[in-house]
C-alpha positions as CSV (number, residue, x, y, z in Angstrom):
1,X,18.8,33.4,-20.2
2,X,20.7,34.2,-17.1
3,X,23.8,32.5,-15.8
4,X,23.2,31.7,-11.9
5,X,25.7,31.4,-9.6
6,X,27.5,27.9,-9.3
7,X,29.6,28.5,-6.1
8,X,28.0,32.0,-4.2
9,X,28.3,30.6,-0.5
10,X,31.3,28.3,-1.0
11,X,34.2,30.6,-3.1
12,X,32.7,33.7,-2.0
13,X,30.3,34.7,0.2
14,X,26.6,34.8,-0.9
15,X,25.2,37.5,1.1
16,X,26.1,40.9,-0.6
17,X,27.2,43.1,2.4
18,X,29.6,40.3,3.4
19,X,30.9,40.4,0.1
20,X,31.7,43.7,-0.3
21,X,33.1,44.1,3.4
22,X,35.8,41.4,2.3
23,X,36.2,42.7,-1.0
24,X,37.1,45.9,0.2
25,X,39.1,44.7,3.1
26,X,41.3,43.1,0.4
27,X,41.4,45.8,-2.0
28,X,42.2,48.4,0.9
29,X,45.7,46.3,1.5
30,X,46.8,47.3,-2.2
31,X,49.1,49.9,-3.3
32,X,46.9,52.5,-5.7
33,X,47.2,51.5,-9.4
34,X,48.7,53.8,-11.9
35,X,46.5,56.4,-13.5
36,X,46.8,54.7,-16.8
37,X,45.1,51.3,-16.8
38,X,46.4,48.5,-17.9
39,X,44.8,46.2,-21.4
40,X,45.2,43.1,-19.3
41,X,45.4,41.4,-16.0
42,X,45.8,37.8,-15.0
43,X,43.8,36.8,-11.2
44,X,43.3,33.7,-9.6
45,X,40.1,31.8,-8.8
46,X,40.2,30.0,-5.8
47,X,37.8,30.4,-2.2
48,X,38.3,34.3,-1.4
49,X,39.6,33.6,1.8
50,X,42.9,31.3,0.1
51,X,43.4,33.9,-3.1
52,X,41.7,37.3,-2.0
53,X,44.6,38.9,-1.4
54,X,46.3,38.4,-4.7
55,X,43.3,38.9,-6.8
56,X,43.0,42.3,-5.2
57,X,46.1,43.2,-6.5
58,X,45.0,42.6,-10.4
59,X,41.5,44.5,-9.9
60,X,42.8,47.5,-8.3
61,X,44.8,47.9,-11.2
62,X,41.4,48.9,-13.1
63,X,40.2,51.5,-10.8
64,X,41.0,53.8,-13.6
65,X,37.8,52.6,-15.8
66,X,35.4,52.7,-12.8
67,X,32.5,54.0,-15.0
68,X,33.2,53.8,-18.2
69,X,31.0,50.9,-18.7
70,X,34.4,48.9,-20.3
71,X,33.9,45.8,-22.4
72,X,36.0,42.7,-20.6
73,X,36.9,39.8,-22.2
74,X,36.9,36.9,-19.4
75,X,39.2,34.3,-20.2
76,X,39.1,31.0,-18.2
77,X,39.3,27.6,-17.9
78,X,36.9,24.6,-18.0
79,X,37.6,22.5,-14.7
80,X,35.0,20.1,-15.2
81,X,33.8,19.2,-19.2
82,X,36.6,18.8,-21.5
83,X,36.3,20.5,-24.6
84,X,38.3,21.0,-27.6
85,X,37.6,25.2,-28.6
86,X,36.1,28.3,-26.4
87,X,32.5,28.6,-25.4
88,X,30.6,32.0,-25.0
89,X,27.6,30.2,-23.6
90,X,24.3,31.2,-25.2
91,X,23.3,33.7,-21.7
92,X,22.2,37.1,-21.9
93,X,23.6,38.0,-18.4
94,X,25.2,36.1,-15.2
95,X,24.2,36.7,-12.4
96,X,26.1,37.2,-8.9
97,X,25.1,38.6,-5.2
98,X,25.9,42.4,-6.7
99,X,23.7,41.8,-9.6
100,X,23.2,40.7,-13.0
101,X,26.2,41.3,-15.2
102,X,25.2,42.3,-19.0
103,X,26.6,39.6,-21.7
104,X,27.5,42.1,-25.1
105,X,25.6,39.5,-27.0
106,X,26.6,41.5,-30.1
107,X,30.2,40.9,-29.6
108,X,29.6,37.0,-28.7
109,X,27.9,36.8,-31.6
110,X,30.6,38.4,-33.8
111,X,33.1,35.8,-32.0
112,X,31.1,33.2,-33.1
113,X,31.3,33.7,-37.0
114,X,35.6,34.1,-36.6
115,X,36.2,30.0,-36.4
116,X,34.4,26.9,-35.7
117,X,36.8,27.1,-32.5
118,X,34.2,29.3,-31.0
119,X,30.9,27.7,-29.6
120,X,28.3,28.7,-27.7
121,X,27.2,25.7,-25.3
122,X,26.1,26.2,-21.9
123,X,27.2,22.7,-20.5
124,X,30.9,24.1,-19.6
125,X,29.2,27.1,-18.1
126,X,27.0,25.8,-15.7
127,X,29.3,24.6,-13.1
128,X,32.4,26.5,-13.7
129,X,34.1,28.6,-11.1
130,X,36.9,30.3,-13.1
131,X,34.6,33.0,-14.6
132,X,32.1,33.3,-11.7
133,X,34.5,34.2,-9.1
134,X,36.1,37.1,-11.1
135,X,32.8,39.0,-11.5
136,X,32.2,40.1,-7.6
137,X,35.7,42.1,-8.3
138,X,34.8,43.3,-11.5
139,X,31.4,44.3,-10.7
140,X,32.8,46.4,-7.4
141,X,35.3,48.1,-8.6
142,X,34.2,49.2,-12.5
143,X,30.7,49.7,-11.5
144,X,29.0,48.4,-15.1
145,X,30.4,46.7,-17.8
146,X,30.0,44.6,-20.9
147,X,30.6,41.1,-20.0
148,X,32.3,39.0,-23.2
149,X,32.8,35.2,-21.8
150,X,34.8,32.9,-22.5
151,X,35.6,29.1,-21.1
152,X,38.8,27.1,-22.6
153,X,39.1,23.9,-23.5
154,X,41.6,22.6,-25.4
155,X,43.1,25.1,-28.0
156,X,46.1,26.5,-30.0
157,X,47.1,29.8,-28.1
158,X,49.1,30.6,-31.4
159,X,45.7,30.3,-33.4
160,X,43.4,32.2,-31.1
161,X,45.1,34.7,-30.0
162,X,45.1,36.5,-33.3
163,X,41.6,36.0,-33.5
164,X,40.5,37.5,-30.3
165,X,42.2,40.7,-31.5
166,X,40.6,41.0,-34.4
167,X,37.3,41.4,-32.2
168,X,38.7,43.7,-30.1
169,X,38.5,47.2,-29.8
170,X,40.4,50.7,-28.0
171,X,39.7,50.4,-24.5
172,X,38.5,46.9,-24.4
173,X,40.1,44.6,-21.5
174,X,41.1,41.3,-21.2
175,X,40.9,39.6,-17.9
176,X,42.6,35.8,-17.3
177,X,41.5,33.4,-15.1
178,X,44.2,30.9,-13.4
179,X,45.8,29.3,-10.6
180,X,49.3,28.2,-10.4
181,X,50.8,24.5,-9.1
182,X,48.4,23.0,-7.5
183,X,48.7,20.5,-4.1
184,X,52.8,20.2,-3.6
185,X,54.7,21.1,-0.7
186,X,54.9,24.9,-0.2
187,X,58.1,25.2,-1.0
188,X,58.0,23.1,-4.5
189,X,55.4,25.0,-5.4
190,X,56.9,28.3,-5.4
191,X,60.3,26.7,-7.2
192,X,57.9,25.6,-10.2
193,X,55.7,28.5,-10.1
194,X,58.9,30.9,-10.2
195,X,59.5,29.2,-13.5
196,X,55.9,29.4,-14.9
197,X,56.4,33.3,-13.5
198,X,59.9,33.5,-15.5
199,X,58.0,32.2,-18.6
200,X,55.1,34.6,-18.6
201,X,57.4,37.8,-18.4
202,X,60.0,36.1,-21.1
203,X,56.4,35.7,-23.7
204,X,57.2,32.0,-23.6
205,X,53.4,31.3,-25.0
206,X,54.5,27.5,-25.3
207,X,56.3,27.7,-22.0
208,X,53.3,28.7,-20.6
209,X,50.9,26.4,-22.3
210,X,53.0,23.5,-20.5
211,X,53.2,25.0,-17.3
212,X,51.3,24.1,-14.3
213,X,48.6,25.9,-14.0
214,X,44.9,25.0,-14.2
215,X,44.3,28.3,-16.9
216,X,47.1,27.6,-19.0
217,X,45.4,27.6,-22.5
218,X,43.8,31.3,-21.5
219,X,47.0,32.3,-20.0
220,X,49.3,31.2,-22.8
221,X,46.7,33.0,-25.6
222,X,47.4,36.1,-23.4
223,X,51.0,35.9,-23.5
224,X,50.4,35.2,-27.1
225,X,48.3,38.4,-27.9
226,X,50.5,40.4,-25.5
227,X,53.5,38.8,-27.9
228,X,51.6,40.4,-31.5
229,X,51.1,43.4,-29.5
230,X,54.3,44.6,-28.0
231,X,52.6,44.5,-24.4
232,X,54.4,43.9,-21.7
233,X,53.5,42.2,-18.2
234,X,54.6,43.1,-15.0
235,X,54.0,40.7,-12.0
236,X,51.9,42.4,-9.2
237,X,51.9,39.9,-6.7
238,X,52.3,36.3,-5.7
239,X,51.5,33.5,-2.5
240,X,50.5,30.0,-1.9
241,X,47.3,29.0,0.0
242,X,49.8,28.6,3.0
243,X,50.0,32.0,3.3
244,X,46.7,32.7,4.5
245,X,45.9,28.9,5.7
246,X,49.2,28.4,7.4
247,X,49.2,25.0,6.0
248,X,52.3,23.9,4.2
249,X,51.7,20.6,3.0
250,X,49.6,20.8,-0.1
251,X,49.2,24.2,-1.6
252,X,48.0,26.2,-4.6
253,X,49.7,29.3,-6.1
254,X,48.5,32.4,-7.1
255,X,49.6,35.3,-8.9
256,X,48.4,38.4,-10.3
257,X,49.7,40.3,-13.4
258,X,49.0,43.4,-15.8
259,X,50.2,43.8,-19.4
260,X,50.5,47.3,-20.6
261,X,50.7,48.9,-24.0
């Protein structure tokens, strides 16, 4: 069971060498990360040529585990079938331009058993965006890794959260999946997304759940995993669409984060 690509061509571009070239050309305007990588990081989703630049800043943070074939938890929203839980999908790999991406199917399965929360349908999959567009970055700059997927519907970020650590293990990474505001005027966007930035470094996993921001329920079980931890976040980077489109009249925000032990 592979997972095909939904939107190669459209968010990203579907011919590999052109995808790397932009990839890098992103990544090669970030500071280099610190040597010690962080547990987390938080990307948007949106076309490459609109959030690019920010995402680049949350993958370069993981330069560090090129290699080390890393298990990452991807955390993301369903944009298009509403759901009430988190579904793994049934799929053995997923599939981009760079390649097929491995699924640890023994993991998924392990999430499975935790609640009745978790399910495995494909239907949320299919279409969705907010996973697919991470993988290009994930695949170029760890080399291989363990791919544990996971689309949000509607859940309890106090109830989940807990439960997703109990799966995980030393060295495993979690990787969230969310825009900011979405469609006001540039300048309204970055007052409300200021505040949904505030509540993310505050912990304010109900602050975030209510925020706008298209992955809020991923985002917010972060916040709330990184709360039962003791990790803390650091904001990398931030824009709105206007500042690579030049268009101020209807924008989305985008941020990029890391939590660290």
């Amino acid at each position: 069971m592979i997972r095909r690509p939904a939107v190669a061509g459209a968010f990203y571009p579907a011919d590999p060498e052109e995808l790397v070239a932009m990839m890098e050309m992103f990544l090669s305007r970030v500071p280099e990360p610190p040597e010690i990588p962080p547990v987390a990081v938080v990307a948007p989703h949106a076309g490459y040529i609109y959030s690019g630049p920010v995402a680049a800043h949350s993958f370069k943070q993981l330069l560090p585990l090129r290699g080390k074939n890393v298990r990452v938890f991807l955390m993301g929203p369903s944009h298009y079938v509403p759901f009430q839980g988190i579904s793994t999908g049934s799929y053995s790999y997923w599939k981009t331009p760079l390649g097929l991406v491995p699924v640890d199917e023994a993991k998924v399965k392990e999430i499975l058993t935790l609640s009745d929360i978790f399910i495995d349908a494909n239907e949320p999959l299919i279409r969705e965006h907010s996973l697919e567009v991470e993988l290009p970055f994930l695949q170029y700059v760890l080399g291989e890794f363990k791919l544990v997927p996971l689309v949000f519907g509607f859940i309890d970020p106090f109830q989940v959260a807990p439960l997703i650590l109990r799966v995980m293990e030393p060295g495993d990474i979690v990787v969230v999946s969310t825009d900011l505001s979405h469609y006001h005027p540039d300048v309204i966007a970055r007052s409300i997304d200021a505040r949904t930035i505030e509540m993310a470094l505050k912990g304010d996993t109900e602050g975030v759940l209510n925020a706008e921001a298209c992955g809020s329920h991923p985002w917010a079980t972060l916040v709330e995993m990184a709360n039962i931890k003791g990790w803390k976040p650091t904001l990398l980077a931030y824009a709105t669409s206007a500042d690579t489109s030049g268009d101020t009249s209807r924008v989305v925000g985008y941020a990029a984060f890391r939590y660290d032990e």
